[in-house]
TORGULUM-815861 format. One record per residue (C-alpha): x, y, z; residue number from 0. Coordinates in steps of 0.5 Angstrom, whole numbers. Each point is the difference from the previous one (the first is absolute). Example, Ala and Ser with C-alpha at 12.3 -4.5 7.8 and 13.67 -1.06 7.14 Angstrom:
<drentis>
+-------+-------+-------+-----+
:     x :     y :     z :   i :
+-------+-------+-------+-----+
:    25 :    -9 :    16 :   0 :
:     2 :     7 :    -2 :   1 :
+-------+-------+-------+-----+
</drentis>
This chain:
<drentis>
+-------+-------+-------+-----+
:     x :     y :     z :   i :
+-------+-------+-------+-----+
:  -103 :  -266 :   -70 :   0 :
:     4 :     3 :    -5 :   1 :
:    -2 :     4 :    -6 :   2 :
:    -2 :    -4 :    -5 :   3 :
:    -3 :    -5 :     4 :   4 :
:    -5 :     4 :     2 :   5 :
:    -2 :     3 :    -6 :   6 :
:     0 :    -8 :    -2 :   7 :
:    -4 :    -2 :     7 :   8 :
:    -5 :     6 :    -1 :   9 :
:    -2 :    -2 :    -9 :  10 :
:    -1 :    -7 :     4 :  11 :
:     6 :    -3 :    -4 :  12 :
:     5 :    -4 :     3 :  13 :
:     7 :     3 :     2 :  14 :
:     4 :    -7 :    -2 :  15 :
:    -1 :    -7 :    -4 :  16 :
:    -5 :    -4 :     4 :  17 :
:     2 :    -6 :     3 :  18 :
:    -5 :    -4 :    -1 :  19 :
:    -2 :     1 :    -7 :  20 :
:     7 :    -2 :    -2 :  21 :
:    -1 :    -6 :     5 :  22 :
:    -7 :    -2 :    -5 :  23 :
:     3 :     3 :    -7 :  24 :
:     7 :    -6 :     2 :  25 :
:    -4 :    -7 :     0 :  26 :
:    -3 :     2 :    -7 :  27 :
:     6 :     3 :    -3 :  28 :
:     3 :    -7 :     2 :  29 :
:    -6 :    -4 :    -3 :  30 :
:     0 :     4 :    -6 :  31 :
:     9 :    -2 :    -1 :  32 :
:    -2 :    -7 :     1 :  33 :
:    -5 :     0 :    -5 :  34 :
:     4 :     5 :    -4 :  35 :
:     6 :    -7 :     0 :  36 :
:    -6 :    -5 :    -1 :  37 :
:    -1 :     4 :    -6 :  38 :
:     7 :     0 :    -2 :  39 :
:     1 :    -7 :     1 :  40 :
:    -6 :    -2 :    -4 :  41 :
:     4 :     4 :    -6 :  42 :
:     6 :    -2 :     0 :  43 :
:    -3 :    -7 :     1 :  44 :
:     4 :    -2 :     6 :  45 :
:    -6 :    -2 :     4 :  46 :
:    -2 :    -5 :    -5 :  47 :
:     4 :    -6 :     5 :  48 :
:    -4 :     3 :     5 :  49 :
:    -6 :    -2 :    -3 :  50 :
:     3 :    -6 :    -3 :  51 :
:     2 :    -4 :     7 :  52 :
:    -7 :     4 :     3 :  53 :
:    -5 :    -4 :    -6 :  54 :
:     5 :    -7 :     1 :  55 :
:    -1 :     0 :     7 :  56 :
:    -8 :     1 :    -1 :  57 :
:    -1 :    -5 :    -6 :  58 :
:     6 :    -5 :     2 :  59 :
:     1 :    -1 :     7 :  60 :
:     3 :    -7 :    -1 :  61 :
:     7 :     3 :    -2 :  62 :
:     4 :     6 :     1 :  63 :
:     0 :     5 :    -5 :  64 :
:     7 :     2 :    -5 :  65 :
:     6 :     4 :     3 :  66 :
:     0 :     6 :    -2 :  67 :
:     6 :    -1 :    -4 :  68 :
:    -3 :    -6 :    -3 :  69 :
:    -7 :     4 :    -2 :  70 :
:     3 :     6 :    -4 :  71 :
:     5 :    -5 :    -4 :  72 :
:    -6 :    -4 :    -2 :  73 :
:    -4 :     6 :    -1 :  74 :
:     6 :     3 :    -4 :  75 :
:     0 :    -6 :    -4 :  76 :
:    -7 :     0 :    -2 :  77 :
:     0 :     7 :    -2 :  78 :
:     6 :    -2 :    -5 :  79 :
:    -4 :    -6 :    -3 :  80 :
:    -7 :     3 :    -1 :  81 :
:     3 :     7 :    -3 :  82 :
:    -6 :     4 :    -2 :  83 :
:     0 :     5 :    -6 :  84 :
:    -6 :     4 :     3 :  85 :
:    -4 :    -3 :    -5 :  86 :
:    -7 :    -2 :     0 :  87 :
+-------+-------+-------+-----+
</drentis>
């Protein structure tokens, strides 16, 4: 034992990183960056065709949903024929 090792080992303190707390503290940053991503995408509005073929599927399982190309030019031509000036 060197030195410093004893000195750690006698305060009760470890002389390196523990393993074990990296191996625990891993799946919660991942789980923490997922949510961090499922945020992002809310924000930027990127998982709106997620929730699109999620609630067409549910309420209309008759017929396939909208590719997503087909989506986003439909909710693009929307939005340029339902202009809001943020009013009322």
């Amino acid at each position: 034992m060197t030195g410093a090792s004893m000195i750690a080992a006698g305060r009760g303190v470890a002389a390196g990183p523990s393993s074990t707390s990296a191996a625990q503290r891993l799946p919660r940053l991942r789980a923490g960056l997922a949510r961090a991503l499922e945020l992002w995408r809310d924000f930027t509005g990127e998982s709106a065709y997620d929730r699109y073929v999620e609630r067409h599927r549910r309420e209309h399982p008759d017929h396939a949903p909208m590719s997503a190309s087909q989506w986003w030019r439909a909710r693009a031509d929307f939005d340029e024929r339902n202009v809001s000036t943020g009013c009322c």
